[in-house]
C-alpha angles and dihedrals in degrees: 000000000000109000108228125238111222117243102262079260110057090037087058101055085041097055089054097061095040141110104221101215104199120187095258087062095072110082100162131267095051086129094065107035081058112042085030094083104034125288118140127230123225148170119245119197087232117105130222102275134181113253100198107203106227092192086055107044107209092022116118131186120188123215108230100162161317137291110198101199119195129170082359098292120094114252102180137011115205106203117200107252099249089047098137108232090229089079100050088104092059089042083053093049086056099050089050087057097046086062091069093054094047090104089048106081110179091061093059131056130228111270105224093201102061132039105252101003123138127197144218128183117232117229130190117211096233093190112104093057094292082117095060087041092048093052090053098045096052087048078067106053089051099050089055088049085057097049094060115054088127105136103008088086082073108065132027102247135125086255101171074052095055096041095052086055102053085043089061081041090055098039084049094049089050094049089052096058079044105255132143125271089234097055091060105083095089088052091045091051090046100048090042083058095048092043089057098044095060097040084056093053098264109166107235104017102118085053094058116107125165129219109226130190133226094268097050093268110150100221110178141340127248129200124200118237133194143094138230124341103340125094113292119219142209117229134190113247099252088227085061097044098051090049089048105049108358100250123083095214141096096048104175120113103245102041083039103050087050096052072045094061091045101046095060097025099241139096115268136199136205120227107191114207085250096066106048098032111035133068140066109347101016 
């Protein structure tokens, strides 16, 4: 993929309304202190694109996403798709940035997706080598997108669409239960596969859910059970159970997930297939 350069212009207007994110900005721990509390991570359709500064000849910025800012905190980030997962951390710095400028409002642009929402863009600094890197690192992603193309013959979607949104759905699932971003590729690979079996037809798929522990392990599958108007339930597979702890009962979720904890000695979570695989856009 070659990463576009925005016309001086548009530059321009985008550089206005935009949070400049430099190497020594990045402290450590940005990711936290911004999906911690709340803020939701997202896919825009937007790519990674050159911003040239006209005011600065041979400086370059690079827009890497969007910071949509309401009642001065920041609700949701929008990263661009081939944003290699690598510089979250500096798109993190530079939200956290943009939540001190929420009040200021000529610095930010109307968002025309959410009622009194405003938006900045996000813009690494790519001097200091992190052009060349980025390039690289981009080469990458691409390459893995490449590499698995698997299902998406069979249908007619935008399906490298569709997968990077359930993988910002997965990163943002694991820094919730407060994970870390590089522990969520086993969760993104599992909730790409269960997007595309039910959208195949497969029987059973919407009722799938995983138990993950603290360091991104996938640990066992549940399946929800029930019928008509009652409660419905998620249950351990009893294959996993029995591997797990020894014992195949008992097999509901709550009572399950805690002989689970104990079992490996670390905290474990629950993702349901709704919440990785429903919702706009998918």
């Amino acid at each position: 993929m070659t990463i576009p350069t925005l016309p001086a212009a548009a530059a321009r207007r985008a550089l206005a309304r935009a949070v400049i994110v430099r190497p020594g900005d990045v402290t450590g721990g940005e990711i936290r202190r911004l999906f911690g509390p709340g803020a939701d991570l997202k896919v825009r359709r937007a790519p990674l694109c050159y911003l040239p500064d006209t005011n600065r000849p041979g400086r370059t910025y690079c827009d890497a996403a969007t910071a949509h800012l309401q009642s001065g905190q920041v609700a949701v980030v929008e990263v661009a798709y081939h944003l290699p997962t690598s510089l979250l951390e500096w798109v993190a710095a530079g939200a956290l940035r943009a939540a001190e400028q929420a009040g200021r409002e000529r610095h930010t642009a109307r968002c025309h997706h959410h009622a009194g929402c405003r938006t900045l863009t996000i813009a690494l600094d790519t001097s200091g080598g992190l052009d060349a890197d980025l390039r690289a690192l981009v080469a990458d992603v691409e390459a893995d997108n490449n590499n698995d193309e698997g299902a998406r013959v069979a249908t007619n979607d935008d399906g490298a669409g569709v997968d990077r949104r359930i993988t910002a759905r997965a990163c943002g699932w694991i820094l919730h239960e407060g994970g870390s971003l590089r522990d969520a590729g086993q969760l993104a690979r599992w909730a790409r596969n269960a997007w595309w079996a039910n959208r195949l037809g497969l029987p059973g798929a919407r009722s799938r859910g995983v138990i993950v522990a603290a360091d991104g392990t996938l640990l066992a599958e549940t399946r929800r059970h029930g019928h008509g108007p009652g409660p419905y339930t998620q249950h351990v597979v009893l294959a996993d159970m029995l591997r797990l702890t020894g014992g195949e009962y008992p097999t509901e979720i709550g009572i399950a997930m805690g002989r689970i904890r104990q079992a490996i000695g670390q905290p474990v979570a629950h993702a349901r297939f709704s919440e990785l695989c429903e919702g706009p856009g998918l």
